[in-house]
PyMOL commands that place a pseudoatom at each C-alpha (Angstrom):
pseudoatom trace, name=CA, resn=UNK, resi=1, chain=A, elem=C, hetatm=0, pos=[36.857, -27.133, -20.831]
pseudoatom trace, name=CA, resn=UNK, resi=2, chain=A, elem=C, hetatm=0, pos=[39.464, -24.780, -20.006]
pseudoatom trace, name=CA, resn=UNK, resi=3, chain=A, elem=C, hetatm=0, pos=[41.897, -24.767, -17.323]
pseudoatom trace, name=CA, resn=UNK, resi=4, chain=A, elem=C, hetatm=0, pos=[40.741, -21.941, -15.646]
pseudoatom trace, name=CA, resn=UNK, resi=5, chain=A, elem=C, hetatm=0, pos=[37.136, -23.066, -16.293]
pseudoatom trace, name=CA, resn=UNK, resi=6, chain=A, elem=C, hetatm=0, pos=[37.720, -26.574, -14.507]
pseudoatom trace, name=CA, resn=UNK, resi=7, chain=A, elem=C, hetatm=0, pos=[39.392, -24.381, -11.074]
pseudoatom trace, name=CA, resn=UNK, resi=8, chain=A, elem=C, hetatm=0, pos=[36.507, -22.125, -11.163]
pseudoatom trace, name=CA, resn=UNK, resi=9, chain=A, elem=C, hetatm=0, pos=[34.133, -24.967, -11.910]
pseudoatom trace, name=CA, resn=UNK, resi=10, chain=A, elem=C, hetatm=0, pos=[35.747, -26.784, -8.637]
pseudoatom trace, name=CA, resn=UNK, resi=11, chain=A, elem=C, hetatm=0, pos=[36.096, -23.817, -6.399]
pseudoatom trace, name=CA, resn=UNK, resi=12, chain=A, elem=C, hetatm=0, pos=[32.260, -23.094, -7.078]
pseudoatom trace, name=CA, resn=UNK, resi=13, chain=A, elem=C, hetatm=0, pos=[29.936, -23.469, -3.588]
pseudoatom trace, name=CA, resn=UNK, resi=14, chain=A, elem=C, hetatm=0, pos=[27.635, -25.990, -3.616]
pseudoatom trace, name=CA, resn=UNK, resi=15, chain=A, elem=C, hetatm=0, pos=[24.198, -24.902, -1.266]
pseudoatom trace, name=CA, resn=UNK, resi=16, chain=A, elem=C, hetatm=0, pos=[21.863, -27.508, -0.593]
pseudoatom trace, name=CA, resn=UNK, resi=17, chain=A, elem=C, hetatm=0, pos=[17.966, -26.727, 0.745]
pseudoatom trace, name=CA, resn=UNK, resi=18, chain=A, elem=C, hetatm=0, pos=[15.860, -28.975, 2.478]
pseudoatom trace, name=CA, resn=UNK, resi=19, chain=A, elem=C, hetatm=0, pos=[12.211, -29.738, 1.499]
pseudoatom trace, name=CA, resn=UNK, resi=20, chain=A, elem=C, hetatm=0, pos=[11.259, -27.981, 4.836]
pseudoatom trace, name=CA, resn=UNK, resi=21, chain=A, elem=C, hetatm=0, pos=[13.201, -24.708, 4.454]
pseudoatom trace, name=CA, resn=UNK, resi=22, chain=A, elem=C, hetatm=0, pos=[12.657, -24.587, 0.926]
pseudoatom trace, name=CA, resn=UNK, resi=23, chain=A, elem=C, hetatm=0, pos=[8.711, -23.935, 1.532]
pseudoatom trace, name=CA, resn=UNK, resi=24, chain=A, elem=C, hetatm=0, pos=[9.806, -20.908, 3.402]
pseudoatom trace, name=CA, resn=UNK, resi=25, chain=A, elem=C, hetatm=0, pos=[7.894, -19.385, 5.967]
pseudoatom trace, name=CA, resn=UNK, resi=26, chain=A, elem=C, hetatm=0, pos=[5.506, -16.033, 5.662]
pseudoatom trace, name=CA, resn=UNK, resi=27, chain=A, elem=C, hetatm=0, pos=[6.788, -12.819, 7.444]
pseudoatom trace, name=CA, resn=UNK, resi=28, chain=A, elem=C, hetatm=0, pos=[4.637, -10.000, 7.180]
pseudoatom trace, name=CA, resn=UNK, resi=29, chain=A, elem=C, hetatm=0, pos=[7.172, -7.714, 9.613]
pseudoatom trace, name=CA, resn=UNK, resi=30, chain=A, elem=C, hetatm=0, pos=[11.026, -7.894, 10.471]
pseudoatom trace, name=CA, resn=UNK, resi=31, chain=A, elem=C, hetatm=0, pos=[12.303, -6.768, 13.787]
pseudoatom trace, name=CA, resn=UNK, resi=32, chain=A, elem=C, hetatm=0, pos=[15.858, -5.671, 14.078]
pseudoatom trace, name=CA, resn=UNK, resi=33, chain=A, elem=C, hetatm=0, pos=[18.385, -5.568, 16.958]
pseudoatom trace, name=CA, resn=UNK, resi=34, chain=A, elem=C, hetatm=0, pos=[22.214, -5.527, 16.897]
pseudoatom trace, name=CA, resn=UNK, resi=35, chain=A, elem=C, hetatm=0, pos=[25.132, -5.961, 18.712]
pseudoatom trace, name=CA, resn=UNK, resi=36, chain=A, elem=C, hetatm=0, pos=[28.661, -4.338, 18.541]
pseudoatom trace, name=CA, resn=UNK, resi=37, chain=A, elem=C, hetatm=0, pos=[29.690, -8.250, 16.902]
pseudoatom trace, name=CA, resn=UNK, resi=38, chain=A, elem=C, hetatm=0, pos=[25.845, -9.148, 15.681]
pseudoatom trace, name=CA, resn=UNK, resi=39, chain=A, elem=C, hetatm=0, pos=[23.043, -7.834, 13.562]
pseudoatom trace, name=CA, resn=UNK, resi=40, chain=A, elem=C, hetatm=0, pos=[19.500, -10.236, 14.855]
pseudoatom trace, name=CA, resn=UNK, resi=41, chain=A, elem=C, hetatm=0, pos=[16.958, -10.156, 12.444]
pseudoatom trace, name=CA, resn=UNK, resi=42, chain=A, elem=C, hetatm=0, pos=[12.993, -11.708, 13.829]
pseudoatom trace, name=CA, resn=UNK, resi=43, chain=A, elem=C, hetatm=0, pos=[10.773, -12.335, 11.225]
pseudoatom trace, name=CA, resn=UNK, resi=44, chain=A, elem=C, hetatm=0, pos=[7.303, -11.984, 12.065]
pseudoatom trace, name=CA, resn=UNK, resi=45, chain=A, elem=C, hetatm=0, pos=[3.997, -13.287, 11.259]
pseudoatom trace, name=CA, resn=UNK, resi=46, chain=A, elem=C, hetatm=0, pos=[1.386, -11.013, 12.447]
pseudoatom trace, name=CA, resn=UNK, resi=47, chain=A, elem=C, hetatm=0, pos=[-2.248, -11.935, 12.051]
pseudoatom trace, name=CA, resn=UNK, resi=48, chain=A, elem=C, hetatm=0, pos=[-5.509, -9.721, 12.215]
pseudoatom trace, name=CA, resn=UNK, resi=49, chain=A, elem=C, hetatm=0, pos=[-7.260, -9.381, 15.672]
pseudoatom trace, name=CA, resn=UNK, resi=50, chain=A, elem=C, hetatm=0, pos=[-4.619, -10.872, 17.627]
pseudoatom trace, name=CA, resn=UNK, resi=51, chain=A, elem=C, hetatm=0, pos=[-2.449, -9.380, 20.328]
pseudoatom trace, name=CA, resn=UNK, resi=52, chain=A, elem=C, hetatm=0, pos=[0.391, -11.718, 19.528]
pseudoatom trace, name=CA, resn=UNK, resi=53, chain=A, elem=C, hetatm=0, pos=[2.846, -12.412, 16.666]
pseudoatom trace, name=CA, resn=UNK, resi=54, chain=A, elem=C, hetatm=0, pos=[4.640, -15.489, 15.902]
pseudoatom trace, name=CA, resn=UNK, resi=55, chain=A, elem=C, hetatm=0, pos=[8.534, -14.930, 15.059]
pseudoatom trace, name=CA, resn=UNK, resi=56, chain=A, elem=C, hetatm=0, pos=[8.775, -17.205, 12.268]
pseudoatom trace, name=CA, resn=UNK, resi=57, chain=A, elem=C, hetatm=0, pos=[12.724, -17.524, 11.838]
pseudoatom trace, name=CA, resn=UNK, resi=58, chain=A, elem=C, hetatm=0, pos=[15.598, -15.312, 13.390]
pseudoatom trace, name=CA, resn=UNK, resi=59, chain=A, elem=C, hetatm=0, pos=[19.088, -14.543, 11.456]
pseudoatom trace, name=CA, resn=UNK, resi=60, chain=A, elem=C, hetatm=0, pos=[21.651, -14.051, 13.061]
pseudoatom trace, name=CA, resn=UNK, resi=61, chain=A, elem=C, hetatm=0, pos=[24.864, -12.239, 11.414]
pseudoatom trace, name=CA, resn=UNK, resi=62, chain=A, elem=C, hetatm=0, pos=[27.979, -10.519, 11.537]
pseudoatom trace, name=CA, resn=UNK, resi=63, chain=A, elem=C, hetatm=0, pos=[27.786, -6.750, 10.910]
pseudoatom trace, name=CA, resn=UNK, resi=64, chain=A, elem=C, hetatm=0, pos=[29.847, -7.123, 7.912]
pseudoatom trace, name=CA, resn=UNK, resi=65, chain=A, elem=C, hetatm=0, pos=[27.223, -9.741, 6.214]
pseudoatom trace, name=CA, resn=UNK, resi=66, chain=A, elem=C, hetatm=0, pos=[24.419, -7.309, 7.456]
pseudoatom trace, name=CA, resn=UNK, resi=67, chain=A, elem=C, hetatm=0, pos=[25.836, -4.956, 5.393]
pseudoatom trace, name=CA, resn=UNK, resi=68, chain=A, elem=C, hetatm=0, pos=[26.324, -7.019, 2.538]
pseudoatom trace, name=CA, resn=UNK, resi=69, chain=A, elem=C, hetatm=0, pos=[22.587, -8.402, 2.950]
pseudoatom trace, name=CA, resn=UNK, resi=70, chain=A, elem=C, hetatm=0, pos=[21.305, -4.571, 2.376]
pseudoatom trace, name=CA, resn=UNK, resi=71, chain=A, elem=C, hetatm=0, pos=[22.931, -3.905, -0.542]
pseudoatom trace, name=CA, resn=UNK, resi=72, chain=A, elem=C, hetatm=0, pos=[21.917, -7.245, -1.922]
pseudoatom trace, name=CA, resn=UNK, resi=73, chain=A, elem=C, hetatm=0, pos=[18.585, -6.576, -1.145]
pseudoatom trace, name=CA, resn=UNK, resi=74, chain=A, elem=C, hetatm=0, pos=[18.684, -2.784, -2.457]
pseudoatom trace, name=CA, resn=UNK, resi=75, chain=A, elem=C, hetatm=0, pos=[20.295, -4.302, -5.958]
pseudoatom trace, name=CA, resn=UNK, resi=76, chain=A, elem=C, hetatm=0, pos=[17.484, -6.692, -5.939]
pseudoatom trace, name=CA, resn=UNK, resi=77, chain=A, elem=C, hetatm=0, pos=[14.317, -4.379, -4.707]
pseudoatom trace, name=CA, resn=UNK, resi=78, chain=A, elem=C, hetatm=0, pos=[15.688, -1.890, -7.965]
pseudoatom trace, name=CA, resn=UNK, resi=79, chain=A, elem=C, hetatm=0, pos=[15.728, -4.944, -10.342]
pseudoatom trace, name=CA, resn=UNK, resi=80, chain=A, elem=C, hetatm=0, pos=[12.217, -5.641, -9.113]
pseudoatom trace, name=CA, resn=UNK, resi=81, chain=A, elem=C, hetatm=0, pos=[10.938, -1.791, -9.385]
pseudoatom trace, name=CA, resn=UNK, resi=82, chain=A, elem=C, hetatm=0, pos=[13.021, -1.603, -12.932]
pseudoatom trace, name=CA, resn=UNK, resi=83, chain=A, elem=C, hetatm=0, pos=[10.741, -5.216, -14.408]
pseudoatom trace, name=CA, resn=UNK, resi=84, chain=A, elem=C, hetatm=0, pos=[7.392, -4.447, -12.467]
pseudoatom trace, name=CA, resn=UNK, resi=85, chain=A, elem=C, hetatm=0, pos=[7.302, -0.663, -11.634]
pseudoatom trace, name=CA, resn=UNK, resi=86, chain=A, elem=C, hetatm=0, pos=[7.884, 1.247, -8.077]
pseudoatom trace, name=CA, resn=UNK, resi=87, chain=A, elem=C, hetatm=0, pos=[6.827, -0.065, -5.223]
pseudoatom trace, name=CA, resn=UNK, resi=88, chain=A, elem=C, hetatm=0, pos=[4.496, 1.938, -3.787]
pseudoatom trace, name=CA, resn=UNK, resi=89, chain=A, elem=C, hetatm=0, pos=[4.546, 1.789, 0.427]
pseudoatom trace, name=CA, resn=UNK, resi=90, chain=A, elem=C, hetatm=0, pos=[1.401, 3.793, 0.449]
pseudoatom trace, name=CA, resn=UNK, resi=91, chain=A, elem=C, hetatm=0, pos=[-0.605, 2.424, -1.821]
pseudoatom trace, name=CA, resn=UNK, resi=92, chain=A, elem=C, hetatm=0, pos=[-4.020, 3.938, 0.749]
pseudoatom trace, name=CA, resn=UNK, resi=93, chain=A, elem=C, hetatm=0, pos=[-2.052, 6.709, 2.687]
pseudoatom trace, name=CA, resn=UNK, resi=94, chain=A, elem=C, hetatm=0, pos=[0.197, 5.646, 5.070]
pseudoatom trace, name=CA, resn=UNK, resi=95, chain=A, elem=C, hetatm=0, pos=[0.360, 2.249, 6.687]
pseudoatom trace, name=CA, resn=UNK, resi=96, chain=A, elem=C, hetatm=0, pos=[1.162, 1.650, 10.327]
pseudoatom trace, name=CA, resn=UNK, resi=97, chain=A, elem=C, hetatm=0, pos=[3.668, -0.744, 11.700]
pseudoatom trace, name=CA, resn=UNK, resi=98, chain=A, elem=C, hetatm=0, pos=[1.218, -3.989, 10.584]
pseudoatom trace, name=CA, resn=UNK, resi=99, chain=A, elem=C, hetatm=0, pos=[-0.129, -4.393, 6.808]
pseudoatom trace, name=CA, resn=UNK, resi=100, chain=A, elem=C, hetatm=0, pos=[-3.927, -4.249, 8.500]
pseudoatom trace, name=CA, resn=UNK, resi=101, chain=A, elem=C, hetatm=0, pos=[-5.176, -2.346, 10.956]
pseudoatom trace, name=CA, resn=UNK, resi=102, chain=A, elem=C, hetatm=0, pos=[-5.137, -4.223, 14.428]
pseudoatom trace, name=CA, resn=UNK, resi=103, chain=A, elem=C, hetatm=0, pos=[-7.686, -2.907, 16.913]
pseudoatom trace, name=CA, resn=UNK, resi=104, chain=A, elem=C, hetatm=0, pos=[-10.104, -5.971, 17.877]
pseudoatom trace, name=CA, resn=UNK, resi=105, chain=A, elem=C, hetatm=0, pos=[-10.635, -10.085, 17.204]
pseudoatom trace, name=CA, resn=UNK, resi=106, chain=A, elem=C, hetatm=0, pos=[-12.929, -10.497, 14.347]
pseudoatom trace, name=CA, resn=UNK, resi=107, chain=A, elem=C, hetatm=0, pos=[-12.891, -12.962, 12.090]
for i in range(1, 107): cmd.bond("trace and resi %d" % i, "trace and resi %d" % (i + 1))
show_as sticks, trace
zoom trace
């Protein structure tokens, strides 16, 4: 091993995820609200029939990582659409707000 490959080697980040956060958590919506010093991200589990949602997690950031999030998720959505094909956000004519429509409690 190199010199430069040994600094790089120890300079590397080293993230850790617990059992629990590694399951990850289903989001079916993300609401979004900022700051002038914070972007606040609410993901959402919404189910069908019900008049409430669940926020499943919240993210906080800095405007700056915000920024850096939507490019990393633009370079990532045309990897996806490049391997798999476009993503089509109409697939039955438009969608509203929800994945399902949400009018009464059936089940």
């Amino acid at each position: 091993m190199t010199n430069d490959e040994k600094q790089q080697q120890d300079n590397m980040l080293q993230i850790e995820i617990s059992p629990e956060v590694a399951q990850g958590a289903y989001a079916n919506l993300a609401m979004i609200a900022h700051s002038t010093s914070e972007v606040i991200i609410d993901f959402v589990c919404m189910m069908p029939g019900l008049p409430k949602a669940n926020v499943k997690s919240r993210i906080v950031m800095a405007p700056e990582h915000a920024k850096r999030l939507l490019y990393a998720l633009q370079d990532n959505i045309n990897k996806y659409e490049r391997n798999f094909g476009e993503i089509d956000l109409y697939q039955s004519g438009p969608r509203t707000v929800a994945p399902f429509k949400i009018n009464k409690g059936e089940a």
